[in-house]
N, C-alpha and C positions, 0 to 999 in steps of 0.2 A: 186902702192899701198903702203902705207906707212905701212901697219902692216908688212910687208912682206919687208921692208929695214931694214938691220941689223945696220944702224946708228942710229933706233929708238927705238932700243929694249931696251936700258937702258931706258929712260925714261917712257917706256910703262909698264916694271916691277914694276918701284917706284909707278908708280899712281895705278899699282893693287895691289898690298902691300898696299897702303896708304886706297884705299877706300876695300877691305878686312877686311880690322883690323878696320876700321870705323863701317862698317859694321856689323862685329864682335862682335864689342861692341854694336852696336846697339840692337842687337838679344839677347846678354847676358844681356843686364842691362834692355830694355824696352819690348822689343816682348815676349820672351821666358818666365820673370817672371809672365807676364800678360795672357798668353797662360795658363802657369802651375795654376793661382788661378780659372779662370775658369773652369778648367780639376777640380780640389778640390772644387770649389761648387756645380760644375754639380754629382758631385759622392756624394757629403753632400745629396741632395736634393732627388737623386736617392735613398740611403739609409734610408732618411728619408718617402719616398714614400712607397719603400719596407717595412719598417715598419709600415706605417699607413695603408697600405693593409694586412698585416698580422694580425693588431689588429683588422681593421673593419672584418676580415675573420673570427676570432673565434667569434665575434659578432653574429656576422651573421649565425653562426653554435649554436651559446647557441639560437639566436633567434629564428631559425626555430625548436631547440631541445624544446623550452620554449613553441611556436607554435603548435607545434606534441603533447606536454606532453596537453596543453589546449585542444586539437581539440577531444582527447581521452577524459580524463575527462567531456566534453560535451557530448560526445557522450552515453558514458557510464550512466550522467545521461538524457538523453534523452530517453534512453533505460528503463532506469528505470520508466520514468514518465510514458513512454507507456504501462509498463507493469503494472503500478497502475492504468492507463487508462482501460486498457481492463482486469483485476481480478474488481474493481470499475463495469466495464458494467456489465459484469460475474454475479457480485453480485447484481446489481439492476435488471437485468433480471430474474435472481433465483425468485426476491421478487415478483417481477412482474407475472410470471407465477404459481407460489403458491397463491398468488391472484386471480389469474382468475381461476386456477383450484379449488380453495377452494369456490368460488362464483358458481363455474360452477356446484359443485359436490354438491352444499347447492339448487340450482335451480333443479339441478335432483332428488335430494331428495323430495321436494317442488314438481316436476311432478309428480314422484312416487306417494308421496301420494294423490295428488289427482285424478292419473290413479284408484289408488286402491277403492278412496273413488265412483268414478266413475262407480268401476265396481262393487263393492256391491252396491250403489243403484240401477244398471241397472239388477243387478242379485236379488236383492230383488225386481223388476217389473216382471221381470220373473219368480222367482218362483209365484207370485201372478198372474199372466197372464198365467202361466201355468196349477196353480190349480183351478184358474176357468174356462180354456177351458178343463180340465181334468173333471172338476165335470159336466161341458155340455156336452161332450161326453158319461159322464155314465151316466149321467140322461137322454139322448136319449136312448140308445142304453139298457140300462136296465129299464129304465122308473121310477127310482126311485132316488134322489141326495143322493149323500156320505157325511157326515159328514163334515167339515172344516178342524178338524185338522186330520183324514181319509185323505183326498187330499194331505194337508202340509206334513206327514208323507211320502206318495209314490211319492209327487213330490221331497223332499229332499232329500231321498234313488237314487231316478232314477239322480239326479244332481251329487251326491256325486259319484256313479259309473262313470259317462264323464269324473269328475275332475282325 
């Protein structure tokens, strides 16, 4: 084994020294400055990330606060339109039923009167149907007729006491 003959150790020194220091410099001038620019863009880039997430973040927080602030104001006036919605029925039903009761109460009146006018004609047949079965009865039974307004007076007196 020639690593292991000490006739060759000097020269196996020189050429690890030689490609060491080769080497060496290889790392110091070409690897290690090209290692370290990427290690500084990758942290540029990172940083710049970091900040472009920070800014879309309060964005994005004024947005959903700008979102919340609208969604309220909507709401609020939807709220309102509903309630001029339904005070608006409120009031055309008010109108509506003072209508109908005002017609209803002009039609009951309108029956009234003509229940009443009804029931004096039918009460002026009656007393006239009463005082001639009144003056038939007396003119049987006494054999003699009572006078007209004789009759009209005792059938008015006999009605006015029922009333």
């Amino acid at each position: 084994m020639p690593q292991l003959d000490p006739s060759t150790f000097l020269p196996q020194i020189f050429w690890l020294a030689v490609l060491f220091g080769a080497f060496f410099l290889l790392m110091k001038n070409v690897a290690l400055p090209r290692i370290g620019e990427v290690l500084q863009a990758r942290a540029l880039r990172l940083n710049e990330d970091l900040d472009t997430a920070q800014r879309l973040r309060v964005e994005a927080e004024r947005s959903i606060a700008e979102y919340q602030a609208a969604l309220d104001k909507a709401k609020t006036e939807a709220m309102a339109m509903v309630q001029k919605a339904r005070d608006e029925a409120a009031r055309e039903s008010a109108r509506r039923i003072a209508e109908v009761e005002a017609k209803l109460a002009a039609q009951s009146k309108a029956a009234e009167a003509r229940i009443a006018e009804a029931k004096a004609g039918a009460l002026g047949h009656v007393r006239g149907a009463a005082a001639d079965l009144a003056g038939s009865l007396v003119e049987k039974l006494v054999g003699q007729a009572p006078s007209t307004a004789e009759l009209q007076a005792a059938v008015g007196r006999a009605m006015d006491r029922r009333q």
